[in-house]
C-alpha positions as a printed Julia matrix, in Angstrom:
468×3 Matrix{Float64}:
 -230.98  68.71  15.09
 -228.45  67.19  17.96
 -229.06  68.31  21.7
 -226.63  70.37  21.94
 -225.79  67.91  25.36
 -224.55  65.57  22.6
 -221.45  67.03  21.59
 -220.16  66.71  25.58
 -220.83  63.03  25.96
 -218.11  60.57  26.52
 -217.0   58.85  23.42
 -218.25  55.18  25.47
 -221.69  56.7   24.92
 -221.48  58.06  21.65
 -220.3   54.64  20.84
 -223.59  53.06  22.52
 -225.82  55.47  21.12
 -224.36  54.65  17.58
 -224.37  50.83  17.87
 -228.17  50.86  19.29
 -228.75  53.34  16.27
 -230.16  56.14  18.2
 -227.49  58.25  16.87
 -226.73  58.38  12.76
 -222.95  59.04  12.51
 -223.93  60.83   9.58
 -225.65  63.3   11.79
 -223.42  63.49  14.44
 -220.09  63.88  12.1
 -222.39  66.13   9.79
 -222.68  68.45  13.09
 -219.55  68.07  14.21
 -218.32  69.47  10.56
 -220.85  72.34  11.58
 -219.71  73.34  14.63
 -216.01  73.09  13.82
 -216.91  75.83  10.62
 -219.06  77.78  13.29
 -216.91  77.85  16.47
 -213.71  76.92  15.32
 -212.35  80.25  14.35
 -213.43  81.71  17.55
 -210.52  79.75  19.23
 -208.13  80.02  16.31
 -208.01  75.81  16.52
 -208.81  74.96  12.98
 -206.49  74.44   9.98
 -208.87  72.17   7.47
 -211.92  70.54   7.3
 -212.68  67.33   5.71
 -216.08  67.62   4.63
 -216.16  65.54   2.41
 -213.87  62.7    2.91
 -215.68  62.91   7.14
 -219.33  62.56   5.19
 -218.41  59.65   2.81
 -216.98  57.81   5.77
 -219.78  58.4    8.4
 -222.5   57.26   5.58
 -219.88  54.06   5.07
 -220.05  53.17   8.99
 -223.42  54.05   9.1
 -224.07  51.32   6.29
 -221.36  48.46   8.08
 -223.43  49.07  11.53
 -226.81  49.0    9.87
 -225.51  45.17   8.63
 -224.43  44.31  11.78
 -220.65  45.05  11.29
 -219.94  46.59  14.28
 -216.28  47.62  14.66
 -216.51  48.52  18.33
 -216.43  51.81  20.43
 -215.05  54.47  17.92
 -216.8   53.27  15.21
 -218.66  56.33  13.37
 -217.0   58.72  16.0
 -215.25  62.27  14.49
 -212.09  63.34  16.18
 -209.82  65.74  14.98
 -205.44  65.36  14.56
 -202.8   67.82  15.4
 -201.66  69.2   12.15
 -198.87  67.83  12.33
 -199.94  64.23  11.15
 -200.0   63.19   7.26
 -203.6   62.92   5.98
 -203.87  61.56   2.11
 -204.23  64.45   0.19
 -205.06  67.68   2.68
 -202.37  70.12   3.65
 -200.37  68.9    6.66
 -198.67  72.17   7.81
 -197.2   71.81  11.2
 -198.72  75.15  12.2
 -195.65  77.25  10.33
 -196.51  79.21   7.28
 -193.32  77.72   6.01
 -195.53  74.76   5.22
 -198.86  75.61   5.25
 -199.33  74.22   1.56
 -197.55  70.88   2.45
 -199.22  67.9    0.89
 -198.58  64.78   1.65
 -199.44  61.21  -0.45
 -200.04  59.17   2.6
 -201.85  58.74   6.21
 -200.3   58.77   9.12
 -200.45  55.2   10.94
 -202.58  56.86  13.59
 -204.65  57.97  11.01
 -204.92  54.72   9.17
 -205.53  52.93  12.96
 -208.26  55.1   13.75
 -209.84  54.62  10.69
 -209.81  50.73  10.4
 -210.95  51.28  14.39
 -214.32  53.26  12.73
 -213.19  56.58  13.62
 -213.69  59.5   10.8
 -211.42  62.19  10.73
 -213.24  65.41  10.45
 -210.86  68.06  11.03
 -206.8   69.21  10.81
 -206.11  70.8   14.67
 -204.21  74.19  15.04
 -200.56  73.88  16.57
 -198.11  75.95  17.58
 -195.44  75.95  14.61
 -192.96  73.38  14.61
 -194.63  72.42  17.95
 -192.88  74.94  19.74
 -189.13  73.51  18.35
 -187.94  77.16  18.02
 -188.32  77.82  21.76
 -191.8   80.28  21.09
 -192.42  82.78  24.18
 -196.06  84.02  23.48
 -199.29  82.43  22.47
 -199.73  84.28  18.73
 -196.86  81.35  17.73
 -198.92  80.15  14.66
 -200.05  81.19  10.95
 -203.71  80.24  12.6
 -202.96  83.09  15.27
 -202.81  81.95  19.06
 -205.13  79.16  20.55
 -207.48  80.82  23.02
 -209.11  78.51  25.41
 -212.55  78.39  25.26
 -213.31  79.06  28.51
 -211.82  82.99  28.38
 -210.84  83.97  25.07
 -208.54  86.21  26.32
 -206.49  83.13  27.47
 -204.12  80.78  25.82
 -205.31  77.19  25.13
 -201.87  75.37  25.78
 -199.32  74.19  23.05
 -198.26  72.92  21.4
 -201.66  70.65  20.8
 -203.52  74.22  20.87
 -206.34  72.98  18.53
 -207.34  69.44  20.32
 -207.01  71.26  23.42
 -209.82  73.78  22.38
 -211.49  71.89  20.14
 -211.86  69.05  22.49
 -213.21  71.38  25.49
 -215.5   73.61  23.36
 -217.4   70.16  21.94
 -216.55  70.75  18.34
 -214.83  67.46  18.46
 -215.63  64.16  20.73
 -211.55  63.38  20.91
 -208.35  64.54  19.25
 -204.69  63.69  18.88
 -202.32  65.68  19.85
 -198.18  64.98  20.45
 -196.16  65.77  23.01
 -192.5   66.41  23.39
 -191.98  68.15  27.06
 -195.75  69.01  27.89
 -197.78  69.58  25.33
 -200.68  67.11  25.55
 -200.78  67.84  29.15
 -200.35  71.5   29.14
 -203.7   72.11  26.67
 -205.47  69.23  28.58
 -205.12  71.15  31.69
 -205.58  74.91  29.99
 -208.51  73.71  28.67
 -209.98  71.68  31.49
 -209.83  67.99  28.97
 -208.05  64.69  29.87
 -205.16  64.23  27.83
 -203.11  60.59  27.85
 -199.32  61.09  26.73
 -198.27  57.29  26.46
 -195.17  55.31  26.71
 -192.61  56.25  24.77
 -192.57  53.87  21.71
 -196.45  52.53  22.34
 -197.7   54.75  19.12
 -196.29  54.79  16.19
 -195.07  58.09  14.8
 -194.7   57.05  10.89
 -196.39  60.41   9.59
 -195.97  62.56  12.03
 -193.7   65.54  12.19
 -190.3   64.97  13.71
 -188.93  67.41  16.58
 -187.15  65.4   18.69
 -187.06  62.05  17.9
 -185.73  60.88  21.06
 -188.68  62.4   23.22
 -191.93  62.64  20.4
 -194.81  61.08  21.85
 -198.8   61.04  20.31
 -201.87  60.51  22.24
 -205.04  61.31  23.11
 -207.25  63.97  24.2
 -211.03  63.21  25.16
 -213.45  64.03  27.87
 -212.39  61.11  30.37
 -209.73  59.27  31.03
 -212.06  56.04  29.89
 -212.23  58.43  26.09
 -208.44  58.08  26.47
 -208.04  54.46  27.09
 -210.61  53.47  24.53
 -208.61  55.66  21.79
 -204.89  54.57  22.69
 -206.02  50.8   22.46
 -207.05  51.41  18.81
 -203.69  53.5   18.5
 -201.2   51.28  20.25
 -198.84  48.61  18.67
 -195.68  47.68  16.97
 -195.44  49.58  13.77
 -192.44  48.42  11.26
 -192.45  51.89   9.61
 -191.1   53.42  12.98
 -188.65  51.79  14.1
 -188.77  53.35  17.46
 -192.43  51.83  17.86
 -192.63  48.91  20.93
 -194.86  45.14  19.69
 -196.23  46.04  23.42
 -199.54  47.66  22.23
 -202.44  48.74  24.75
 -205.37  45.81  25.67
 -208.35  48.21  27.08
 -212.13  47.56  26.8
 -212.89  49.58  30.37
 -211.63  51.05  33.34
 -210.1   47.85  35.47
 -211.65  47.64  38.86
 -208.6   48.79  41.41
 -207.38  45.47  42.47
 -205.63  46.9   45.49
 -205.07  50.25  47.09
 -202.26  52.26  44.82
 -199.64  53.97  46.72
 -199.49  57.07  45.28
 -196.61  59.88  45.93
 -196.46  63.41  46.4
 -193.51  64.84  45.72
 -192.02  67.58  47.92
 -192.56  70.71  47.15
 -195.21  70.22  44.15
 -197.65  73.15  45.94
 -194.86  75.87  46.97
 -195.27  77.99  44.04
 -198.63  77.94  42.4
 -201.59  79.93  42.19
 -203.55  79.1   45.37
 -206.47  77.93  43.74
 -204.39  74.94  42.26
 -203.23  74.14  46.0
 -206.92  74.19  47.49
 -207.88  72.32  44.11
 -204.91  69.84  44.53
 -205.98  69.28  48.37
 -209.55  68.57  47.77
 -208.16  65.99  44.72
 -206.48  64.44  47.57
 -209.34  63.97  49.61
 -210.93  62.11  46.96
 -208.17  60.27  45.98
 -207.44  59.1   49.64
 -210.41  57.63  49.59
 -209.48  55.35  46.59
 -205.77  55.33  47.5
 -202.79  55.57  50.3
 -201.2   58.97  50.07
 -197.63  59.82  50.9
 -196.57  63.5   51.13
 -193.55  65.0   50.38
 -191.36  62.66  48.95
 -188.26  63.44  47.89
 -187.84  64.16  44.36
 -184.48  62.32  42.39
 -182.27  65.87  42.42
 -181.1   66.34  38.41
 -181.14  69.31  35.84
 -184.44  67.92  33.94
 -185.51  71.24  33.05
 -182.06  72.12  31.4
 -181.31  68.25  29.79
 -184.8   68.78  28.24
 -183.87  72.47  26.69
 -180.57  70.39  25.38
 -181.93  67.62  23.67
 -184.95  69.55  22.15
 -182.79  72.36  21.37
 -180.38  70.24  19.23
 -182.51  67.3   17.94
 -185.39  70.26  16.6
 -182.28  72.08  14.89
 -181.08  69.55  13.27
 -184.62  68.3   12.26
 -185.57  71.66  10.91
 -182.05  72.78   9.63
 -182.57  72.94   5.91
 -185.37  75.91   6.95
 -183.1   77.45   9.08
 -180.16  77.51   6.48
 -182.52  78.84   3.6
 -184.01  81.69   5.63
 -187.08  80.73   5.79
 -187.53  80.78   9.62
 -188.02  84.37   9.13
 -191.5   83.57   8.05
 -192.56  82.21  11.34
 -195.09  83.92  13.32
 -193.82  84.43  16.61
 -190.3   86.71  16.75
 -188.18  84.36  19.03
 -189.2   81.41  16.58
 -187.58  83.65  14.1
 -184.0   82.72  15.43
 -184.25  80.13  18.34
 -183.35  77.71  15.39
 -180.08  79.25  15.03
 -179.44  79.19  18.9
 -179.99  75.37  18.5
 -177.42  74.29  16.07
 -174.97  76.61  18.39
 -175.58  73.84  21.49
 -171.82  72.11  21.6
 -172.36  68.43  21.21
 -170.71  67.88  24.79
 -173.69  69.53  26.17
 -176.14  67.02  24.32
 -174.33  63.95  24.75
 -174.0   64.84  28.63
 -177.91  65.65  28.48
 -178.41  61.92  26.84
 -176.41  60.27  28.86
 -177.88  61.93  32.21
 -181.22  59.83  30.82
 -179.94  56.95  32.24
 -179.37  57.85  36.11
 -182.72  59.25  35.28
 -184.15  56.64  34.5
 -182.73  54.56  37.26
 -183.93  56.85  40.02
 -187.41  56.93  38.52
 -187.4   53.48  38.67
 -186.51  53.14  42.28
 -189.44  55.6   43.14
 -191.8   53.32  41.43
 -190.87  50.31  43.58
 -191.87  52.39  46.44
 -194.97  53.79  44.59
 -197.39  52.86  42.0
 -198.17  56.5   40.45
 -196.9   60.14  41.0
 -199.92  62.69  41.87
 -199.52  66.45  41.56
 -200.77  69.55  39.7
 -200.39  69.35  36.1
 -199.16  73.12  35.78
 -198.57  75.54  38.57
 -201.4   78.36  36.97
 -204.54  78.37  34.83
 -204.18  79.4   31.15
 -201.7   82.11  30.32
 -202.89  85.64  29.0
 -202.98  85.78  25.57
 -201.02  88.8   24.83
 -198.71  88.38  27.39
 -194.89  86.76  26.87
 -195.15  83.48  28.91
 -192.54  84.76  31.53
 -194.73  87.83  32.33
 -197.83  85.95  32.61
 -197.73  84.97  36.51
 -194.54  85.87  38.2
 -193.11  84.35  41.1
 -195.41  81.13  39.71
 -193.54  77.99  38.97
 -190.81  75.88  39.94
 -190.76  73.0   42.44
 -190.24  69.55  41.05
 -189.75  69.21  36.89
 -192.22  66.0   36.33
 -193.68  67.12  32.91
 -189.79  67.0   31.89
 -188.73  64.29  33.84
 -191.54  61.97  32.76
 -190.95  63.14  29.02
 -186.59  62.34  29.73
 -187.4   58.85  30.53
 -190.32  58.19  28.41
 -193.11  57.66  31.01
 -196.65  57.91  30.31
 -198.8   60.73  32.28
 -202.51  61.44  32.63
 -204.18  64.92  33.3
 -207.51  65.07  34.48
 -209.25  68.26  35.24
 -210.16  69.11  38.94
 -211.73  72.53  39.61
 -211.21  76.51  38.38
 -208.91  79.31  39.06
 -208.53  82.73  37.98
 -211.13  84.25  35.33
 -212.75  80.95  35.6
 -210.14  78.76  33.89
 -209.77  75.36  34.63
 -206.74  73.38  36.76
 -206.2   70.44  36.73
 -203.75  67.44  38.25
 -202.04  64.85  37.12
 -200.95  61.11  37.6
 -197.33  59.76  35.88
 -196.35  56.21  36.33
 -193.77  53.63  35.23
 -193.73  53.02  32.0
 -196.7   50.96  30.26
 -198.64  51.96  33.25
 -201.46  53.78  31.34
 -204.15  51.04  32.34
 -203.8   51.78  36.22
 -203.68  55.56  35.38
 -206.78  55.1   33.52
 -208.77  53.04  36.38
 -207.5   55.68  38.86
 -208.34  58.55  36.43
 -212.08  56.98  36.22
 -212.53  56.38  39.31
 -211.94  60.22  40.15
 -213.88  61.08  37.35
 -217.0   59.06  38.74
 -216.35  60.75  42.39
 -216.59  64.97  40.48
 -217.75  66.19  37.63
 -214.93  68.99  36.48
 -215.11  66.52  33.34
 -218.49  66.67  32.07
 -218.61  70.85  33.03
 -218.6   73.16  29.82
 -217.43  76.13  28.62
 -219.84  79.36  27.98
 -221.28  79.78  24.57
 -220.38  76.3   23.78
């Protein structure tokens, strides 16, 4: 039987442990199958297991390794997807009962990547339906029932990557994937006190995975450092000619890069007026460790446009139109959460003048983004405003008078910028918080080295949640 120590290690040494064979990926994906049937309904982030298919594949790395065919870091690691990614054969069901006996014929190329990387896919992750594309309120917003963060069950674990988030924190899986349209990799990374990567637009390929909005989708990882992150977005990462949308600019990473130079890292104005004060004094002791690897600037001015609102467009219309055939049949009606029931029918009500002004506002976007980063090399700042929302609460009743100050989880998701959330300390009811660093875009390998090098100054990371 495992320590149960094992099932919080980094995936860098898992991967050691497996190479040296002091760990049988039999064993470890064997246990991982175990605690996802054990655990996994506590925090409502399970959809499928793959028993089987997991167990054929760990015994078939453990059999390449034994003859020296080492594939490299992930090899004979479990993770777990987001539902919402084709796997041969199992029900793919995008968290809406709608679809919850949805089979598809094929893998998803993230799926087929991590595989030919060594990784075994043990699990299908819980999601909010549609990945939130109806405009959900509350956290019961699933046929799986709402994703509870493991810390405080009586909390939400993030969307719409509810499952990785939970699954990820609670140990039941070393990484996940999860997607994110406007926040929701980095939402359940900092809910459930994980690092979550959301790339470059375009750097993953999303052949196989469910369409929202196909101008914003974005997949990436969740792990238990920012190093988990790079390793798994370098085996994810390339030019893929069934999405056209994907980028031949893939992701080189074998390890954190020493910090060449000092980054200049901004703080944009205003980013601690309206949060729970334990994410300020969190924040401000972040600082003091990053200021110690970096030079801080304070309150800089944030590019003034309606991201919140362009976001709402563009998701509102492209998730309409990508889901309209259930919306004409009547089917939405089936979805669990009430305002899912008819925020489809809102969205193919948004005139097209307010969608084409929202697209074409992603280009002065863009620009003024771009202007910051000549002046700095990353954006710093909490990743959400609270800790995890009450469970039975509508979102907007959750923490009043919380929120606001400068949009970054939709501005960096308008103009297609990678972000990293790392956690950094506790709140409320002893939920994590957590902060987060957004650069220009293909800047995932400095966010990464910066990301580590926090990591190796605390250890929010490597803490664990209670009956885990």
């Amino acid at each position: 039987m495992l320590d149960p120590d094992t099932f919080f290690l980094p995936v860098r040494e898992l991967g050691a442990r497996i190479r040296d064979r002091r760990l049988s990926p039999v064993e470890l994906t064997g246990a991982c199958l175990d605690r996802l049937e054990r655990l996994g309904g506590r925090y409502h982030a399970v959809v499928s297991l793959m028993r089987a298919p997991a167990l054929r594949e760990a015994r078939a790395a453990e059999q390449e390794i034994r003859s020296g065919k080492y594939r490299g870091p992930l090899h004979g690691i479990p993770y777990g997807a987001k539902d919402l990614l084709a796997s041969r054969g199992v029900p793919t069901t995008w968290g809406a009962a709608p679809y919850r006996h949805q089979v598809f014929d094929y893998d998803a190329t993230v799926v087929e990547r991590l595989r030919e990387a060594g990784a075994i896919l043990v699990a299908k992750l819980a999601m909010v339906e549609l990945a939130g594309g109806m405009g959900y309120n509350h956290a019961d917003a699933s046929f799986t029932g709402p994703g509870l963060s493991p810390w405080n069950t009586r909390f939400w674990s993030g969307g719409s990557s509810s499952g990785p988030g939970a699954a990820v924190a609670a140990g039941l899986v070393p990484f996940a994937i999860g997607s994110e349209t406007s926040g929701s990799i980095l939402t359940p990374a900092a809910f459930c006190g994980v690092t979550g990567l959301r790339p470059t637009y375009g750097l993953v390929s999303r052949h196989g995975a469910m369409a929202l909005c196909w101008t914003l989708d974005k997949l990436g990882p969740m792990g238990r450092t920012a190093d988990d992150c790079g390793l798994v977005l370098a085996s994810m990462a390339g030019l893929d000619p069934d999405d056209p949308s994907s980028l031949e600019r893939g992701f080189a990473y074998d390890g954190p890069a020493p910090l060449a130079r000092r980054p200049r890292l901004a703080v944009p104005k205003g980013v601690t007026e309206k949060v729970q004060p334990e994410v300020r004094e969190n924040f401000e002791r972040s600082l003091g460790i990053l200021g110690e690897l970096a030079d801080v600037k304070r309150d800089v001015e944030w590019p003034d446009f309606p991201w919140g609102p362009a976001v709402s467009a563009i998701v509102g219309a492209e998730g309409a139109s990508a889901f309209l055939d259930l919306i004409e049949s009547g089917r939405v009606k089936e979805l669990k959460c009430p305002k899912d029931r008819h925020g489809g029918y809102a969205g193919t009500l948004i005139p097209a003048v307010d969608y084409l002004q929202a697209m074409r506002l992603r280009a002065p976007m863009k620009r003024a983004l771009a202007d910051l980063f000549e002046k700095y090399d990353l954006v710093v700042a909490p990743t959400r405003a609270s800790v995890a929302y009450p469970a039975d609460k509508n979102f907007d009743d959750a923490y009043p008078g919380i929120g606001g100050g400068p949009a970054l989880i939709a501005a960096g998701n308008l103009c297609g910028l990678p972000a990293l959330a790392v956690p950094n300390g506790f709140g409320e009811n002893g939920l994590p918080t957590s902060l987060s660093l957004m650069g220009k875009a293909f800047s995932e390998g400095e966010m990464v080295a910066l990301g580590d090098a926090y990591q190796q100054r605390s250890d929010w990371h490597a803490r664990r949640p209670p009956g885990t």
